[in-house]
N, C-alpha and C positions, 0 to 999 in steps of 0.2 A: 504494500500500500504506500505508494510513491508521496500522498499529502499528509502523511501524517505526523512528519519532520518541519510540515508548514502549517506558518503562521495567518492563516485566511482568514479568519472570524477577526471582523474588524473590531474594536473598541466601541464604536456608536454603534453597534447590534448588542452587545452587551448592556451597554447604556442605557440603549431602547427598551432592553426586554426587564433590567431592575427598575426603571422607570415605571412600566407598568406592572412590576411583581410577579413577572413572569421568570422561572427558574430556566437556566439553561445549564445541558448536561454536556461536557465534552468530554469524548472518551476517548479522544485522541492515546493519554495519558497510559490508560490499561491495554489499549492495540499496542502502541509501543512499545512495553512491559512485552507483550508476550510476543510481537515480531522478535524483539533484543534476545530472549528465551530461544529462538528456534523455531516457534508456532507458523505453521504456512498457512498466511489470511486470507488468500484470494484461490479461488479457483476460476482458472481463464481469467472471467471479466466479475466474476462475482463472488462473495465474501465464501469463505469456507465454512462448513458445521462450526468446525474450532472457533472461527470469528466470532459467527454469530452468537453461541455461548458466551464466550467474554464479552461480549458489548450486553448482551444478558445479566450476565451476572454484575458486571458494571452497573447497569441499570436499576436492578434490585436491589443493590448496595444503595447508593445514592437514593433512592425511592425512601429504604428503611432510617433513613437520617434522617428524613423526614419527619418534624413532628405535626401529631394531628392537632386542626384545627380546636381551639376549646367550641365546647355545645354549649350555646344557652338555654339554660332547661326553662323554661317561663310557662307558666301554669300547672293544672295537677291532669290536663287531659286533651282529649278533644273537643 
C-alpha cells in the first residue's frame, strides 16, 4: 500500500470534521505496523483478508474508547 507512508489528509479536513464533532479514524498507523511486520495488504488491486482484519480490529479498538453518550433519564414512563 504505496499511500500509507503519505501524508494526504489535509489539516482543514480534520478541522472541519472537530468542528462539527465528527470523529475521524486513520488507520494509516496499524497498516503500517503490520506492512513493517511482513503482513501482504493488497491483493492485485485490492486489500487482503489480513488487511481487512487489521483495519477491523483497528476499528473496534478505537470504537471501544469510545465512551457512551450519558442518558437523561426524565420521567418515571411513557
Amino acid at each position: 500500500m504505496r499511500d500509507l507512508d503519505a501524508d494526504f489528509r489535509a489539516p482543514a479536513f480534520d478541522a472541519a470534521c472537530a468542528l462539527d464533532g465528527v470523529r475521524c479514524l486513520d488507520l494509516r498507523p496499524v497498516l503500517r505496523d503490520a506492512r513493517d511486520r511482513g503482513v501482504d495488504l493488497l491483493e492485485v488491486t485490492h486489500w487482503s483478508p489480513e488487511a481487512h482484519a487489521i483495519a477491523a480490529a483497528g476499528l473496534v479498538k478505537a470504537l471501544q474508547a469510545i465512551e457512551p453518550p450519558a442518558v437523561a433519564v426524565s420521567g418515571s414512563g411513557p
